[in-house]
C-alpha positions in Angstrom: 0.0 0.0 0.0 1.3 3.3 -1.1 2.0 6.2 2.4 -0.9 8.0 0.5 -3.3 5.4 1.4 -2.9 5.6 5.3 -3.1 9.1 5.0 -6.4 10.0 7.4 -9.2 11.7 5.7 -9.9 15.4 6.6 -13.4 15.1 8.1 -16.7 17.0 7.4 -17.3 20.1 9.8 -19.2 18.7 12.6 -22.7 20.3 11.5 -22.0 18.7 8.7 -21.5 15.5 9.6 -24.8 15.5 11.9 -27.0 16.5 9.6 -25.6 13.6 6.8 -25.1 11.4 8.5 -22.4 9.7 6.7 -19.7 7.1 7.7 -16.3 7.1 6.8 -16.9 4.4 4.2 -19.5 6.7 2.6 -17.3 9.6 2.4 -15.1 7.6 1.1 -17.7 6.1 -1.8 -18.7 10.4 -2.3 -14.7 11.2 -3.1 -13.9 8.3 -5.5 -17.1 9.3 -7.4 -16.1 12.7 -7.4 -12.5 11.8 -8.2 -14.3 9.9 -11.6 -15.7 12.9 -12.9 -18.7 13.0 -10.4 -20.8 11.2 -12.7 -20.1 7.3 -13.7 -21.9 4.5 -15.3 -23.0 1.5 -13.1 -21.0 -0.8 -14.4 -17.5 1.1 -14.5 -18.3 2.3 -11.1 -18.6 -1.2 -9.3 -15.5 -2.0 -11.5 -13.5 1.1 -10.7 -14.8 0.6 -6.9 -13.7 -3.1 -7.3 -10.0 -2.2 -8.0 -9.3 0.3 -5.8 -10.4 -1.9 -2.7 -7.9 -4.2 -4.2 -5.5 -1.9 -4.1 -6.1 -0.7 -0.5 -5.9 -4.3 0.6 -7.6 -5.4 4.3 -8.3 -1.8 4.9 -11.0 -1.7 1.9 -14.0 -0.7 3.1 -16.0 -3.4 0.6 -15.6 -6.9 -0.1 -17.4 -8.5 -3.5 -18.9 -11.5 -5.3 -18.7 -13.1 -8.7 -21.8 -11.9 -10.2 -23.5 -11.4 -13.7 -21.2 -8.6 -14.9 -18.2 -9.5 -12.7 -17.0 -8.3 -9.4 -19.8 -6.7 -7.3 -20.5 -5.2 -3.9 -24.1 -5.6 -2.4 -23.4 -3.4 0.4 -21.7 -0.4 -1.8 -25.5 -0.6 -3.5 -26.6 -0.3 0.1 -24.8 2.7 0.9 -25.9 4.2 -2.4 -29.2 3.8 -1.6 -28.9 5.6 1.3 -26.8 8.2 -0.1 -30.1 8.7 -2.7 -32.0 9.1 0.5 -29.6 12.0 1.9 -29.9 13.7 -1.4 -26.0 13.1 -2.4 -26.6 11.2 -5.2 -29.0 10.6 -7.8 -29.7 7.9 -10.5 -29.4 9.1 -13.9 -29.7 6.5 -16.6 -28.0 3.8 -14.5 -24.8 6.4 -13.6 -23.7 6.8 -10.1 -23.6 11.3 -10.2 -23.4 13.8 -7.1 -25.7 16.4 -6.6 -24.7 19.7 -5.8 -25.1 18.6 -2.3 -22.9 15.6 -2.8 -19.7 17.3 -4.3 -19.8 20.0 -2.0 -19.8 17.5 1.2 -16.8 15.4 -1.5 -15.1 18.6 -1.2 -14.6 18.7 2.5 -12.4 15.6 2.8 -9.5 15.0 1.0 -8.0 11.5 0.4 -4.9 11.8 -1.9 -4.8 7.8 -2.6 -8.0 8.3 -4.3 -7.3 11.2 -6.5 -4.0 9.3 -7.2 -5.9 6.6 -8.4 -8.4 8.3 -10.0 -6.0 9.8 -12.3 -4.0 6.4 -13.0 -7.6 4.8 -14.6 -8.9 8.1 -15.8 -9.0 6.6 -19.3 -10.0 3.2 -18.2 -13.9 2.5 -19.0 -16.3 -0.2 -20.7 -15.2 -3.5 -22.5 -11.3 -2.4 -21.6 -12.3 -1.9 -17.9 -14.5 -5.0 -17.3 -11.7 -7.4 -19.4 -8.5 -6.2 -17.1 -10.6 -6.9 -14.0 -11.5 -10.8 -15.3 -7.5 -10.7 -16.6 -6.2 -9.3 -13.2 -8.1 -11.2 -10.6 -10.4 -14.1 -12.9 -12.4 -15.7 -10.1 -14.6 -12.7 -9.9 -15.6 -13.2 -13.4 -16.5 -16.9 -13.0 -20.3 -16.2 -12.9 -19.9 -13.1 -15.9 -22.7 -13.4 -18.3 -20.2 -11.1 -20.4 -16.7 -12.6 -20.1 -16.9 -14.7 -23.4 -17.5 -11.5 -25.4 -14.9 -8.8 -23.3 -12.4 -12.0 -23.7 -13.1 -13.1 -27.1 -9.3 -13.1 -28.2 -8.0 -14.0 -24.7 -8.1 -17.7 -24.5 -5.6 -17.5 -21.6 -7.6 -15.4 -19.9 -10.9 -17.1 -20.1 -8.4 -20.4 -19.2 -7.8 -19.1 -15.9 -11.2 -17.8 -15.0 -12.0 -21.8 -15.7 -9.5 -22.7 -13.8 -10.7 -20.4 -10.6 -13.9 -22.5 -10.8 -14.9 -24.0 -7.7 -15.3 -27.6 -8.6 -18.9 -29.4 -8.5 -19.9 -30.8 -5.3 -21.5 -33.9 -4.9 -24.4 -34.4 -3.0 -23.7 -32.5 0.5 -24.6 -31.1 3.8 -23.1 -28.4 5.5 -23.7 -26.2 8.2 -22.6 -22.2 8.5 -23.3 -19.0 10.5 -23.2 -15.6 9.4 -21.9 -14.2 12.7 -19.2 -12.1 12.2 -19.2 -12.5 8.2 -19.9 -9.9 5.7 -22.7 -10.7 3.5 -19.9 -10.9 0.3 -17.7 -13.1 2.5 -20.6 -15.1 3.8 -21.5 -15.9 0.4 -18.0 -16.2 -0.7 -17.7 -19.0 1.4 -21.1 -20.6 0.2 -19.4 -20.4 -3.7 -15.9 -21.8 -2.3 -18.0 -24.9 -1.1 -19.8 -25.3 -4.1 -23.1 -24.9 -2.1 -26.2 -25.4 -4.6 -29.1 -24.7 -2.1 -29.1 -22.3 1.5 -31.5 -23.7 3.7 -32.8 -21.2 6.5 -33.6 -22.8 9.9 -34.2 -18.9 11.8 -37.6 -19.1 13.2 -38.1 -15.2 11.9 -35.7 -14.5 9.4 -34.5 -10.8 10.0 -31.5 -9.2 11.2 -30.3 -6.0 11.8 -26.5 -7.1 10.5 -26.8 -6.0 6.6 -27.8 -8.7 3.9 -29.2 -11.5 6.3 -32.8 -10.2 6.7 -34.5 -13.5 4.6 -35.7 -11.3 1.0 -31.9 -9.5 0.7 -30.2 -12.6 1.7 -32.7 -14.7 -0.8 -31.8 -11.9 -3.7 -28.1 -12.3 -2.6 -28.3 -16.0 -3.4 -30.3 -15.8 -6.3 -28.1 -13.6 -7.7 -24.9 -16.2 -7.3 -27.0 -18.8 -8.8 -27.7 -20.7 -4.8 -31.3 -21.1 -4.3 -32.7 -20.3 -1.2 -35.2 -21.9 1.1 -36.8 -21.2 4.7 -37.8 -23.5 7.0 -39.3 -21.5 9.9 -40.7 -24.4 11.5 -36.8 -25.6 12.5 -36.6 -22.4 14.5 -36.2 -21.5 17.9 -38.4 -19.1 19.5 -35.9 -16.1 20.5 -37.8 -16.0 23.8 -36.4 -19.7 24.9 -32.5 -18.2 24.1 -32.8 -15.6 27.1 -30.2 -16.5 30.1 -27.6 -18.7 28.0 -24.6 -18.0 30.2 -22.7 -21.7 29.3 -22.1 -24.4 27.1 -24.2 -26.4 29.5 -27.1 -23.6 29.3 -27.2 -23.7 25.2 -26.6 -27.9 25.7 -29.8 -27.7 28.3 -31.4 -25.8 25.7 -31.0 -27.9 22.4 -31.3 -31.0 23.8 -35.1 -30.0 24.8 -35.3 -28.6 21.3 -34.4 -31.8 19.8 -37.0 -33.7 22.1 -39.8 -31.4 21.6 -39.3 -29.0 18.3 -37.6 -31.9 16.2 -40.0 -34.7 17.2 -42.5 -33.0 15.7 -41.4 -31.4 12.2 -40.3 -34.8 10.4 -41.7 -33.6 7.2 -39.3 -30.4 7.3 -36.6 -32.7 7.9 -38.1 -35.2 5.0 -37.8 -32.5 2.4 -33.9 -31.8 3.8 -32.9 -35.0 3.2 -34.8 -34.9 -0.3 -33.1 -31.7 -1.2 -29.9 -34.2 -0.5 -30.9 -37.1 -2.3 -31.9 -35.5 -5.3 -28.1 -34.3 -5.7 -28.1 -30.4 -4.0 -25.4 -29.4 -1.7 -27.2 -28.3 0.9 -25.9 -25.6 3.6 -27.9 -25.4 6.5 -28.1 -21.7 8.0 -28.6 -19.4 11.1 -26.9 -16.9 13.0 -24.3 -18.4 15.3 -21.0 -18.7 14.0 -20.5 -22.1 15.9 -22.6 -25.1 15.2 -22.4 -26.2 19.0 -24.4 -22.8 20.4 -26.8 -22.7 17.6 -29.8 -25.4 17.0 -28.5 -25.8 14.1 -26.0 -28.7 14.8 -29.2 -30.6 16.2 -31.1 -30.1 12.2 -27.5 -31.4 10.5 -27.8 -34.5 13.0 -30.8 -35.5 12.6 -31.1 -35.4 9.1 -27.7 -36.8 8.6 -29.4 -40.1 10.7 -31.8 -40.2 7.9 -29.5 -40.2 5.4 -27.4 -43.4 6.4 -23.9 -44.4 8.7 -21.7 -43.6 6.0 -23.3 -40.1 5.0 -21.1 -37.1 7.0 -21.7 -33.7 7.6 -19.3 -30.7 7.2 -18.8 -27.3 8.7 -18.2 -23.4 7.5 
């Protein structure tokens, strides 16, 4: 990382910053916009926005997925939207442009890695943008709708985004949390594994972390090609998870689930196992990052019983 990158950002005057709103990372999205030209199509934005978090390493402020087009950040399209709703940007034909209001708060912070970078890409845009970010860094591009075409006389190129494939699973069950995960490195992980089909087992699907609320965590999957499913019956009631102060207390508490909840939801169990049988790699979901403080573990046993001695389960 270049000294210019650790350089701390001048911040907005403090009435400023109350009325806005705005966290660093959003100041930050603001500047590289305005660095662009203020104005910048979808497409070469998330691109753009794609390499320079590349370039800034662990300190980016957004992580991305191999989508349609490429790499892509759901939560940048969060932050725009709520940039919209502050009046700093506006949708103009499917560009990503400032308001007056958005390049004048752009103006009060100054970030001299992004200006250096906006000036190295300046004439970077398009077909020539999109192919050096497959050429550069090819498993992002190994969902692209697009890659085929930007590629066309790149054999090596479209070699290696083959080769960054994750390979086909076989018929699988897996379990995973999204506790401390990003959404992008939540489903990250779901693509490394070659996960076919999320199953949700959260009792009422919503979440105040970003992207795990059930319809933007569905849309997140749909969007990878994983199809989603929720299975609210599998829950646990938040009321029963008061008071867990131990191992013992969660152990207290999921043995009784699997006595009472389990014993009577076969069928939601029955159509896990078909999801199995019929060749998905199933990932079983819910909030706790480990399987032995979340019900979870209890679901991936029992169905794993169904499904035979020599059937075993793994673990994100």
């Amino acid at each position: 990382m270049s000294s210019a990158a650790k350089q701390p950002l001048r911040r907005l005057p403090n009435v400023q910053r109350g009325s806005l709103q705005l966290s660093e990372r959003q100041r930050r999205l603001l500047r590289l916009i305005a660095g662009l030209g203020n104005s910048i199509g979808s497409l070469d934005f998330q691109k753009l926005l794609f390499l320079y978090c590349q370039e800034l390493g662990a300190t980016a402020d957004y992580e991305f997925v191999p989508y349609r087009f490429g790499a892509f950040s759901y939560t940048s399209y969060a932050d725009r939207r709520k940039l919209i709703a502050q009046g700093l940007i506006e949708d103009i034909e499917g560009r990503w442009q400032l308001t007056p209001t958005g390049r004048d708060a752009a103006s009060h912070f100054q970030d001299t890695h992004v200006r250096d970078f906006a000036h190295r890409h300046r004439g970077l845009r398009g077909d020539t943008l999109v192919a050096e970010t497959y050429r550069r860094y090819p498993y992002f591009a190994i969902r692209s709708e697009i890659a085929h075409r930007v590629l066309s006389k790149d054999r090596k190129a479209l070699a290696e985004i083959e080769a960054n494939r994750p390979p086909a699973r076989a018929t699988s069950l897996t379990s995973i949390g999204y506790e401390g995960r990003t959404l992008e490195s939540y489903l990250n992980a779901l693509l490394g594994a070659g996960v076919t089909l999320l199953c949700d087992v959260r009792r009422n699907p919503i979440s105040r972390k970003y992207g795990f609320a059930k319809s933007t965590l569905a849309h997140a999957c749909d969007g990878i090609g994983i199809r989603y499913e929720h299975l609210p019956e599998l829950g646990i009631p938040s009321d029963q998870r008061h008071g867990l102060a131990c191992q013992a207390d969660y152990d207290a508490l999921f043995d009784e689930y699997e006595r009472t909840n389990l014993a009577k939801n076969e069928p939601a169990l029955t159509q896990i196992r078909a999801w199995v049988r019929a060749g998905e790699a199933v990932a079983v979901t819910c909030f706790e990052r480990l399987p032995h403080q979340c019900h979870r573990h209890k679901v991936i046993a029992a169905v794993t019983r169904r499904l035979g001695r020599n059937f075993a389960a793994t673990s994100l």
